[in-house]
C-alpha positions in Angstrom: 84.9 90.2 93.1 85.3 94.3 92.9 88.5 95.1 90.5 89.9 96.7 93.5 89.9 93.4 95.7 91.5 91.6 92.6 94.8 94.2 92.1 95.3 94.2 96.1 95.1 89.9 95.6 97.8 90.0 92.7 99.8 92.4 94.9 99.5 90.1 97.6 100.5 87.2 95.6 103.4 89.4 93.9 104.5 90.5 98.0 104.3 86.3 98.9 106.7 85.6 95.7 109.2 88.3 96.8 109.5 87.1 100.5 109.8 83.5 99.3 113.0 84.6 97.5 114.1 86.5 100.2 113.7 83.8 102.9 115.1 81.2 100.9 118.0 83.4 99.8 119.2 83.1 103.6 118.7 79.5 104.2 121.7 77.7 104.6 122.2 73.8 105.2 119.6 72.5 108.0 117.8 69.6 109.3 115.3 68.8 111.6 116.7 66.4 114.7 114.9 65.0 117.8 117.1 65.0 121.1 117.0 63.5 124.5 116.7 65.9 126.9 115.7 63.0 129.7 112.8 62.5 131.8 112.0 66.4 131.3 111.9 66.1 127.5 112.4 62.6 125.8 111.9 63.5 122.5 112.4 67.6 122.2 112.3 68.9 118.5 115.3 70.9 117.5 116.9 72.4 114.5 120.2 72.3 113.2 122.2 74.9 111.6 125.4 74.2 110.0 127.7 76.4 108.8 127.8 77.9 104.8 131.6 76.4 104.2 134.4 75.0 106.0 134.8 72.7 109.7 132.4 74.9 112.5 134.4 76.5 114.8 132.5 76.2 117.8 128.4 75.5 118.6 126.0 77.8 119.7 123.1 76.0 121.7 120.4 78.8 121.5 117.2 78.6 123.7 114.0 80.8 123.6 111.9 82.2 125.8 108.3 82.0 127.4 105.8 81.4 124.5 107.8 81.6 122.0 109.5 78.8 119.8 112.5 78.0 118.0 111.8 79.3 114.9 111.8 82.6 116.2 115.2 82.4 116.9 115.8 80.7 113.6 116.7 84.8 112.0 119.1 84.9 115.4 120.7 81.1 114.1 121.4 82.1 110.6 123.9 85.0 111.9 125.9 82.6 114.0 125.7 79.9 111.1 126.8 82.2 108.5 129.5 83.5 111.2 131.1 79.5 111.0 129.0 77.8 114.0 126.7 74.8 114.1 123.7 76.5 115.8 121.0 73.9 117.9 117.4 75.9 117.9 115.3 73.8 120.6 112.1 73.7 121.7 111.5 74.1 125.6 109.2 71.7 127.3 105.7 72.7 126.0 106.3 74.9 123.5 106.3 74.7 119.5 106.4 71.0 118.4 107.5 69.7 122.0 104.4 67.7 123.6 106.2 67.2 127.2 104.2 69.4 130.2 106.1 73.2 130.7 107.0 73.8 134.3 110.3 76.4 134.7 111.6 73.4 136.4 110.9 71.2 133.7 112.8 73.6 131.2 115.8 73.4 133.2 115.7 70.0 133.6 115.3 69.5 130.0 118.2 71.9 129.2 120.5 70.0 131.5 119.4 67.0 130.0 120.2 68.2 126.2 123.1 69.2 126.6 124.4 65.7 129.0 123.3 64.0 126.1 125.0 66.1 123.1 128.6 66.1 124.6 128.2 62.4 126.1 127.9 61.6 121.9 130.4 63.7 121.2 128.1 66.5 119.1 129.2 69.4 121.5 132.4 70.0 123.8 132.0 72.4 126.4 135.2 74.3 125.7 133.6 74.8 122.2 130.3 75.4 123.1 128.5 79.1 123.6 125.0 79.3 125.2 122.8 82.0 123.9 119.1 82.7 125.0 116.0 85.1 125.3 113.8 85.9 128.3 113.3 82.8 129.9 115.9 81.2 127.8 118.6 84.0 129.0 117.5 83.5 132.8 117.9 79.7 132.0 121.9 79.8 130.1 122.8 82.1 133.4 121.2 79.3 135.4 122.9 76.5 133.4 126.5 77.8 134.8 125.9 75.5 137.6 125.5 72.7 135.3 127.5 73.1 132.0 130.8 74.6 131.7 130.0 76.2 128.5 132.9 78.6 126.9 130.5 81.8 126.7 127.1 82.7 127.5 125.2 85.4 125.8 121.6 86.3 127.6 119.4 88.5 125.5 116.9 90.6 127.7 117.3 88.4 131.2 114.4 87.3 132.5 114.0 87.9 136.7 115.9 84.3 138.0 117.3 83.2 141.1 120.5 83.5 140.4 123.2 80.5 140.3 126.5 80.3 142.9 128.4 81.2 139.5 128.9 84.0 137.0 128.4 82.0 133.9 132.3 82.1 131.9 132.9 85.0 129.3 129.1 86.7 130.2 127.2 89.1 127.8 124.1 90.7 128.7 122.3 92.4 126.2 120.0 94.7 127.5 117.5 96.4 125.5 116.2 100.1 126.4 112.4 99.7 126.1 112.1 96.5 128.2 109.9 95.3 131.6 110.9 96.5 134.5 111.6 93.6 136.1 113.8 92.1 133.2 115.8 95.9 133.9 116.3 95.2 137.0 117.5 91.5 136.7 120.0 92.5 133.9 121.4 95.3 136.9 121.6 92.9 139.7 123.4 90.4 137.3 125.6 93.5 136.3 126.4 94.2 139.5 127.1 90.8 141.1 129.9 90.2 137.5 131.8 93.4 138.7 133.5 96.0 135.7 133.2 95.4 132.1 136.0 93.1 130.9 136.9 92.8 127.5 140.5 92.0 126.9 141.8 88.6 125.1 143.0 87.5 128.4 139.6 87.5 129.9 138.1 85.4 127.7 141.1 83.2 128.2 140.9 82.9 131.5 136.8 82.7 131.1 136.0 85.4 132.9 135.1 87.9 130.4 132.0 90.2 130.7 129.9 93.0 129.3 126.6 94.5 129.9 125.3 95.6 126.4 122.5 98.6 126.3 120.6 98.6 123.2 119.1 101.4 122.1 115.3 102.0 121.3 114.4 98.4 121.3 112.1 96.4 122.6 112.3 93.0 124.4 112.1 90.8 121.4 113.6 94.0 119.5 117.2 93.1 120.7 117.3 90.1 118.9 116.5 91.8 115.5 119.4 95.1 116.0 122.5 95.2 113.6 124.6 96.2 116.3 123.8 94.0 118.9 124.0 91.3 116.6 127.7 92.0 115.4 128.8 92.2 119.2 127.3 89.0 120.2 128.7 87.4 116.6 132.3 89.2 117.9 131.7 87.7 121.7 131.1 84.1 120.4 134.3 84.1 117.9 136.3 85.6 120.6 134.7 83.3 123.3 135.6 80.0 121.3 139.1 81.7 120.7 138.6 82.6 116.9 139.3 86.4 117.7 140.9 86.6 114.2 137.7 85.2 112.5 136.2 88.0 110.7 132.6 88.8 111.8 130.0 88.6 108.9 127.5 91.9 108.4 123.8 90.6 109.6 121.9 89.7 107.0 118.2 90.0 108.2 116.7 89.9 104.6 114.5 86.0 105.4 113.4 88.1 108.5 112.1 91.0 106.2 111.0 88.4 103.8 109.0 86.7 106.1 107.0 90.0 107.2 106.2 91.0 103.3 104.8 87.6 103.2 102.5 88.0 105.7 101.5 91.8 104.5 100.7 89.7 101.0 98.1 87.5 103.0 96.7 90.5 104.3 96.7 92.3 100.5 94.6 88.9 99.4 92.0 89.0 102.1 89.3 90.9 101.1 89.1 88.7 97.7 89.3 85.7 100.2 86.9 87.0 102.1 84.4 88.2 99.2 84.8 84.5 98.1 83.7 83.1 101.2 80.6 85.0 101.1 80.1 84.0 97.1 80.5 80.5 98.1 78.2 80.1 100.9 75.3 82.1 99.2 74.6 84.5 101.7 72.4 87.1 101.0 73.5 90.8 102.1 70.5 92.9 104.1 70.6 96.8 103.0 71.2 98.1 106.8 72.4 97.0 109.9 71.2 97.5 113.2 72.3 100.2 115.6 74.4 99.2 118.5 73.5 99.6 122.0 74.8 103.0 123.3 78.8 102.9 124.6 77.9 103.7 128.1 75.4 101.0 128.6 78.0 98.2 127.0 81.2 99.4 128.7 79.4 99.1 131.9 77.8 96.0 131.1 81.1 94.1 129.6 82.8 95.5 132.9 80.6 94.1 135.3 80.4 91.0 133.4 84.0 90.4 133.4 84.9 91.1 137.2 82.3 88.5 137.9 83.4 85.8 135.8 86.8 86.7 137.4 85.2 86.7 140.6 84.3 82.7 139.6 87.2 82.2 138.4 89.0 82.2 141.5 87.2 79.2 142.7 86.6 76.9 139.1 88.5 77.4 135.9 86.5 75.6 133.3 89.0 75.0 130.8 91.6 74.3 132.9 91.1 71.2 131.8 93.4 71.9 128.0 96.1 72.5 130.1 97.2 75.4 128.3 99.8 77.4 130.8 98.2 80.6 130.9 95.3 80.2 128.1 92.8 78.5 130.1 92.1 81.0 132.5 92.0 83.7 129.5 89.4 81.8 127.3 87.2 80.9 130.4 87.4 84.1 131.3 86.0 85.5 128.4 83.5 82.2 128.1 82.1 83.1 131.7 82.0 87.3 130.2 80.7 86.1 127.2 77.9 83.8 127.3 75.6 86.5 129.5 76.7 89.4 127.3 75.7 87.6 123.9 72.5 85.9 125.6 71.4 89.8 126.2 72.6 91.0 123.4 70.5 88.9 121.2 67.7 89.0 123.8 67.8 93.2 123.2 67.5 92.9 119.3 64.9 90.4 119.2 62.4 93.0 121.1 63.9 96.0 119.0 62.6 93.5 116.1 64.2 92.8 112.7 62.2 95.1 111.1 63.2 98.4 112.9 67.3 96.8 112.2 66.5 96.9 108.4 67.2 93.2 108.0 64.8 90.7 106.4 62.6 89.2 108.8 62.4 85.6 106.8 65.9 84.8 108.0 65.9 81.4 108.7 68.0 78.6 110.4 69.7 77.8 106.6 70.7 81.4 106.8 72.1 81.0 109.9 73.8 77.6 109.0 75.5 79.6 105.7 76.4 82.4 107.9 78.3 80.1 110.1 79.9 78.3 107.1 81.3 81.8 105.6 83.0 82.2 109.1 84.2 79.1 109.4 85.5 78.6 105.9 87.5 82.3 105.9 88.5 81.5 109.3 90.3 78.4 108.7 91.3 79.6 105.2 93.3 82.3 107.0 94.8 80.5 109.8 96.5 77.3 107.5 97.3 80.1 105.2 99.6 82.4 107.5 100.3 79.5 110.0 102.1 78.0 106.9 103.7 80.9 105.9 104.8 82.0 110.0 106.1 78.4 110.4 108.6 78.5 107.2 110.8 81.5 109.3 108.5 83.6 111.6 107.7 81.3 114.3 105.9 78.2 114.5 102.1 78.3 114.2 101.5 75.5 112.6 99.7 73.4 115.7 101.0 70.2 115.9 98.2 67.2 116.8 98.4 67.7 120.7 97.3 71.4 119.8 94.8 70.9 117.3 93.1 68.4 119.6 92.5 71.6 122.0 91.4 73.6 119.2 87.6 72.9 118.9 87.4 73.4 122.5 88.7 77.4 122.4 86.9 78.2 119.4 83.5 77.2 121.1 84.6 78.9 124.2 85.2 82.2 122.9 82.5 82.0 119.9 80.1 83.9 122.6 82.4 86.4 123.4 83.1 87.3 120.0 79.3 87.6 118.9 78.4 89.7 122.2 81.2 91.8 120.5 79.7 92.0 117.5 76.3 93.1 118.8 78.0 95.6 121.3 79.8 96.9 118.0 77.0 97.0 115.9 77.1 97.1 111.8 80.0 99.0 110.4 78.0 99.7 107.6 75.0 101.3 109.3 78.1 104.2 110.7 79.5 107.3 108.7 83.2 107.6 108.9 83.6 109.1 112.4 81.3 107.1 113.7 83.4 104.1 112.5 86.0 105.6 114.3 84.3 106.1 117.6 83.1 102.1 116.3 87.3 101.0 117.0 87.5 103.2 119.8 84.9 101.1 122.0 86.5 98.2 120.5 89.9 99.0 122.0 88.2 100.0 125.5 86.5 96.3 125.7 89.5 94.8 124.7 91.4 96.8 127.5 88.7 95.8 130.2 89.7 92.3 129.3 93.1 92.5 129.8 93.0 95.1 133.1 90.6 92.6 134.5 93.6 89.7 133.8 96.1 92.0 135.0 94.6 92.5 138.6 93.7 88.9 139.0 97.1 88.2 138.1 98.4 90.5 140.9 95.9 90.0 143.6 96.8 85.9 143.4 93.7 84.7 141.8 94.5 83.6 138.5 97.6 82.1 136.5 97.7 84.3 133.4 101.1 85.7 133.7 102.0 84.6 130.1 98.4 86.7 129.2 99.6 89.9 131.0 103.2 89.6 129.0 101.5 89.3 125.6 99.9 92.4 125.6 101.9 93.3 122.4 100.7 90.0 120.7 97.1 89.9 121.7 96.9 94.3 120.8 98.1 93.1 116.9 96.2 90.0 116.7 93.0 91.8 118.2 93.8 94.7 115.5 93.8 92.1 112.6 90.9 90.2 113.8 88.9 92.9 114.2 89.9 94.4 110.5 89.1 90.8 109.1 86.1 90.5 111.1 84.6 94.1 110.0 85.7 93.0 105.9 83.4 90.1 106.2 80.4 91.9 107.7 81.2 94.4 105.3 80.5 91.9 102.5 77.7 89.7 104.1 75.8 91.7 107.2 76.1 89.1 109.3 77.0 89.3 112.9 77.5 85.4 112.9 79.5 85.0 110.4 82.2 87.4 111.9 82.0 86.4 115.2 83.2 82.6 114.1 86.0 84.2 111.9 86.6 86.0 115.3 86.7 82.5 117.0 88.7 80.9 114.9 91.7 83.3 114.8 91.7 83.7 118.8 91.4 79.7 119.3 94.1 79.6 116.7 96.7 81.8 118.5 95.9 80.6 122.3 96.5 77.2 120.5 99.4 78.0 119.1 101.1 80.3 120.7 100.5 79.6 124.3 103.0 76.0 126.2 101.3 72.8 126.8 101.1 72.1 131.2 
């Protein structure tokens, strides 16, 4: 291990102490409770808030949007806890620990359901009660007007809905400025169909306050995390559950901030990590790697091979088989891409022969076998490690069993993928600093060809990746950070192998995680 990889590890480790304190600095009194949402969701996971001090003065029911979780709302919970509420974070049908199949009717059903059962046993009254949600979960709260009375809604970038035969009572929309243009223009037509901004005591009296919030340079998950909007929808709620006096508490997002330097502390300790793995599986480093195909010749080829697997697609989705809303389609998409490009990859650098690559030519299959071991062992290493540290305030990506069980199963499928990348690449070490450069550039162009390629099957009908197309963001920063990780091990052991199953691993790891059981 250099001396440089061991200071950036103690930073690391110094980063992961400092979050801890800051995440734990914000948790108040919680537990974890299983509820009956009905036929929809017999046993869906939730998590209680309770209030710092005193009787609460109301409940906030608080449900999240398409692939997402409750413990990313759990930094949105703590405000309303800390502002005197008992806050319920659920999981929807599907998604984080729940294990019952997603359908947007399901979710609804399941909401109904939750809350039936919570006022039936007396844990929530309706005239005490504010609903607050996200995306999906702010298109489902607005929906729930037909169902449950509840004393105030608050919907958080609106996802498009059809829209129920009531305004919900005491409505705010928060609306931030950098969102989808579809969630725009369902926040307007709710807008207009609620009529003027009103504001006064006796609105929220008579339950028929409402306000349409603009939030300024955020994004659609952004809202959640803003100051401002925060104290309003604190304010709304208080005012809502007729605690107008009550004085609102200044957001405290310090466990959200926590949580992040955590993660930049797992980043600081990778390269040791990764150093390590290739200690431990005894692989031995060739001087040179071999030169990558030229960029024209692989765009081409990784374009035509993904419209065609597309173009199969449309008729036979292997995986569809994990039931993994949206993920399926994605990871066959790129086995069906994959398996051809790696096959001629590897078929292209036999014929060049090892020699003319600079690699030994006496590599054999135990080579191969320790190769794969490295991967595997940095890859799993990383993925309990930040999956236990996202799961403690981030979000929840810590698979439960029903997702692990699909795990194996995505990191096989998009193993080929990931080494026809790799041989498309080529050796970072074999490249001079611009060429490394142009190296990420062609990196971010396949990547791109991927996701256009999902985009128009999405549109034209052929394919059910919406929740792919809407995780742009996610799979942008996860494909940034694989790639990084992935270039740090071949850095330290040559081996195209051993990066593509790190590659694997991470990938099969989000889609597990991230994406709703169906």
């Amino acid at each position: 291990m250099k001396r440089t990889e061991l200071i950036l590890a103690l930073s690391g480790v110094a980063l992961l102490a400092w979050g801890a304190l800051w995440i734990e600095r914000g948790r108040g009194p919680m537990r974890d409770v299983t509820l009956d949402g009905g036929p929809a969701c017999p046993a869906a996971p939730a998590t209680v808030l309770e209030p710092v001090a005193g009787t609460p003065r109301g409940t906030v029911v608080v449900f999240h949007g398409l692939g997402a979780n409750r413990t990313i709302m759990l930094t949105t919970g703590q405000q309303f806890a800390a502002a005197g509420f008992r806050v319920y974070l659920v999981d929807s049908p599907g998604h984080g620990a729940d294990t019952a199949p997603f359908s947007f009717a399901a979710n609804e059903a399941c909401a109904c359901g939750l809350l039936a059962t919570l006022e039936r046993t007396g844990a929530i009254s309706a005239r005490r009660t504010v609903l607050l949600g996200h995306s999906m979960g702010a298109a489902l709260v607005v929906r729930l007007a037909d169902h449950f009375p509840a004393v105030g809604t608050i919907a958080v970038a609106t996802a498009p809905l059809v829209p129920p035969r009531r305004i919900p009572s005491n409505l705010l929309l928060v609306a931030p400025q950098f969102d989808m243009p579809p969630v725009l223009a369902a926040e307007n037509h709710l807008a207009a169909a609620a009529g003027v901004e009103r504001t006064a005591p006796e609105d929220f009296r008579e339950m028929r306050a409402f306000r349409l919030l603009p939030v300024r340079w955020r994004t659609h998950t952004g809202a959640l995390f803003d100051a401002s909007a925060t104290r309003t929808m604190l304010r709304w709620a208080l005012d809502a559950v007729g605690a107008g006096g009550a004085a609102v508490p200044r957001p405290d997002f310090l466990p959200f901030d926590g949580g992040w330097l955590g993660l930049l502390g797992i980043l600081l300790i990778f390269p040791a990590a990764a150093s390590g793995a290739a200690q431990l599986a005894g692989i031995r480093t060739p001087q040179t790697g071999c030169a990558p195909p030229r960029a024209a010749i692989t765009i081409l080829a990784w374009t035509a091979a993904t419209i065609l697997a597309s173009f199969v697609l449309a008729h036979w989705v292997p995986l569809a088989a994990l039931h993994l809303y949206s993920a399926g389609y994605l990871a066959s998409l790129l086995l069906l891409a994959g398996l051809p490009l790696a096959l001629a990859y590897g078929i292209g650098e036999a014929r060049r022969g090892r020699e003319q690559c600079g690699q030994s030519p006496s590599r054999s299959w135990k080579d191969a076998l320790s190769e794969t071991f490295c991967g595997a062992i940095l890859g799993m290493a990383s993925i309990l490690a930040a999956g236990a540290w996202l799961n403690w305030q981030l979000t929840e990506f810590w698979p439960i069993a029903a997702r692990w069980q699909r795990f194996p199963f995505l990191v096989a499928a998009l193993f080929p993928a990931c080494l026809a990348e790799e041989y498309a690449l080529g050796d970072p070490r074999s490249l001079r600093r611009l060429g490394r450069a142009a190296r990420m550039a062609l990196f971010v162009v396949l990547r791109a060809i991927v996701w256009l390629v999902l985009l128009v099957a999405m549109w034209s009908g052929a394919a059910d990746a919406l929740l792919a197309v809407i995780f742009v963001a996610f799979l942008g920063a996860l494909s940034l950070g694989q790639r990084l990780g992935a270039d740090a091990l071949r850095q330290r052991t040559g081996s195209a192998v051993a990066a593509a199953v790190f590659s694997a691993i991470l990938a099969a790891w989000f889609l597990a995680a991230a994406f709703p059981l169906a």
